[in-house]
C-alpha positions as CSV (number, residue, x, y, z in Angstrom):
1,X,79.7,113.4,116.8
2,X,79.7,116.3,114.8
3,X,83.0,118.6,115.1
4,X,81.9,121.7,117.0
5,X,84.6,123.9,115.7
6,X,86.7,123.5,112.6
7,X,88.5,126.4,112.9
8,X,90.0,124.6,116.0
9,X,90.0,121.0,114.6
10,X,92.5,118.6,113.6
11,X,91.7,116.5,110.3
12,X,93.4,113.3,109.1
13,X,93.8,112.5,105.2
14,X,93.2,108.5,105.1
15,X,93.1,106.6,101.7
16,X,92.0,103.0,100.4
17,X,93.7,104.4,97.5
18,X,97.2,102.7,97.6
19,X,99.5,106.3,97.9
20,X,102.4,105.5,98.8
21,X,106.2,107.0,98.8
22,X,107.7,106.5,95.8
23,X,108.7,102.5,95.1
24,X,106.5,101.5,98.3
25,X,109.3,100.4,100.5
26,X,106.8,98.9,103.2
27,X,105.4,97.1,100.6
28,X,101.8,98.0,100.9
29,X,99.7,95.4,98.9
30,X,97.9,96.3,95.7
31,X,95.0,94.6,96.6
32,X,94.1,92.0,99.0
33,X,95.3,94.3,101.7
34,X,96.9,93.0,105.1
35,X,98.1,96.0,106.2
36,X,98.0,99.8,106.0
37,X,100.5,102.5,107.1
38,X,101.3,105.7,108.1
39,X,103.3,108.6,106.3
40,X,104.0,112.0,107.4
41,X,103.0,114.8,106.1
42,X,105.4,117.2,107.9
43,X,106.7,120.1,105.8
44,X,105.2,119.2,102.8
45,X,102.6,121.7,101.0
46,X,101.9,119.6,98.6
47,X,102.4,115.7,97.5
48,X,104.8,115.9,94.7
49,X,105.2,113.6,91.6
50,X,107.9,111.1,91.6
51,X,107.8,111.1,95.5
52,X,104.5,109.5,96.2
53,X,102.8,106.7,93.9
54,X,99.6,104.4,94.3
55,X,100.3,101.1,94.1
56,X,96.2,100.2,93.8
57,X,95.6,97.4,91.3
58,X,91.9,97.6,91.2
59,X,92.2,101.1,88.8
60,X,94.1,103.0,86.6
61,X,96.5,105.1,88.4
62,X,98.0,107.0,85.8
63,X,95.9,110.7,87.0
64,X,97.1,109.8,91.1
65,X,100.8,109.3,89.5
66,X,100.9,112.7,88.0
67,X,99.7,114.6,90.5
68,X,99.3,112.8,94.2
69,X,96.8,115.1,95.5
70,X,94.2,114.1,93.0
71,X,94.0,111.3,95.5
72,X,95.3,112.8,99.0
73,X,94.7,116.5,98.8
74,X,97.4,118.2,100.9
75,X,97.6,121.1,98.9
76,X,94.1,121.9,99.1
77,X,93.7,120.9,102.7
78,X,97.2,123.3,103.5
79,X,95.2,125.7,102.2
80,X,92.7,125.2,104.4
81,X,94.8,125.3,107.5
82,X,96.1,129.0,105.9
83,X,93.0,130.2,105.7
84,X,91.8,129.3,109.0
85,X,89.2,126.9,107.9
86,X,90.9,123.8,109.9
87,X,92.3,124.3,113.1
88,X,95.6,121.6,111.7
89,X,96.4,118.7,109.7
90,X,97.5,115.6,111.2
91,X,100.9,115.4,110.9
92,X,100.5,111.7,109.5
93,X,98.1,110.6,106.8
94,X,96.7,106.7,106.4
95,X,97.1,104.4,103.9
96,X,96.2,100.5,102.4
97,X,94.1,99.2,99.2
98,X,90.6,98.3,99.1
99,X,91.1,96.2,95.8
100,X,89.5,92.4,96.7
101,X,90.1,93.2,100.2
102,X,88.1,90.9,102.3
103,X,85.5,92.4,104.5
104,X,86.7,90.9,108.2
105,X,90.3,92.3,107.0
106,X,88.9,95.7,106.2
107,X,86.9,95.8,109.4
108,X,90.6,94.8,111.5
109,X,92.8,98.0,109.4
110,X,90.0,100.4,109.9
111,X,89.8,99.7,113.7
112,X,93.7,100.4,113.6
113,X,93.9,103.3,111.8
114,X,90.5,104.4,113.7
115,X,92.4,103.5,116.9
116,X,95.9,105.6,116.3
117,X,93.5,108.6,114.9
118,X,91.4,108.7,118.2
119,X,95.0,108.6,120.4
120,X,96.3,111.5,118.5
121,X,93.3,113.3,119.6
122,X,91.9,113.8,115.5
123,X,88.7,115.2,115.1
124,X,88.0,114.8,111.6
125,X,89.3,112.5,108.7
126,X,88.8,112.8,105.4
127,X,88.7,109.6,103.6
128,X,89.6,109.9,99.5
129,X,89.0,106.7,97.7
130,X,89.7,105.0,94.2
């Protein structure tokens, strides 16, 4: 369903990009993804470097490494939330690898992280990718 009023709207940030907090102490995989997780995003402006990484083997993540929010655009999206062009951003955003990631285990994280956004009442998501 279309969002009938951003202004009022909460958006998640989910990536298939690997971004995780720096050394990836949950130990997200680099490809063949089991798993994803959840980070927050409380108080933070902006994803800084040497505090969030991508640990995605399928691409060169040297550009996501300097900056974050090449990947995950906080800073862009706090912005937006400023300005009054989204309502807020989830306090949380989503993340796990698409590299080689088979398609039933794809289907099983996207129904979890589809599943926790729809509790926390989210009405948008914006979904960045490698």
């Amino acid at each position: 369903l279309p969002i009938k009023d951003l202004s009022h709207a909460t958006i998640a940030l989910v990536t298939e990009g690997g971004l995780v907090p720096q050394g990836n102490p949950d130990r997200i995989e680099g490809r063949w993804a089991t798993k994803y997780n959840k980070y927050s995003l409380e108080g933070l402006t902006r994803l800084s470097k040497g505090e969030f990484e991508s640990v995605h083997r399928g691409v060169d993540t040297t550009f996501i490494n300097e900056d974050p929010n090449r990947l995950l655009p906080v800073d862009v999206i706090r912005d937006m939330e400023r300005e009054g062009i989204i309502g807020r951003l989830h306090p949380y955003f989503f993340t796990t690898t698409g590299c080689a990631t088979f398609v039933d285990m794809c289907r099983k994280i996207g129904a979890g992280i589809a599943r926790e956004l729809k509790n926390a009442g989210v009405e948008g998501v914006i979904l960045t990718a490698t």
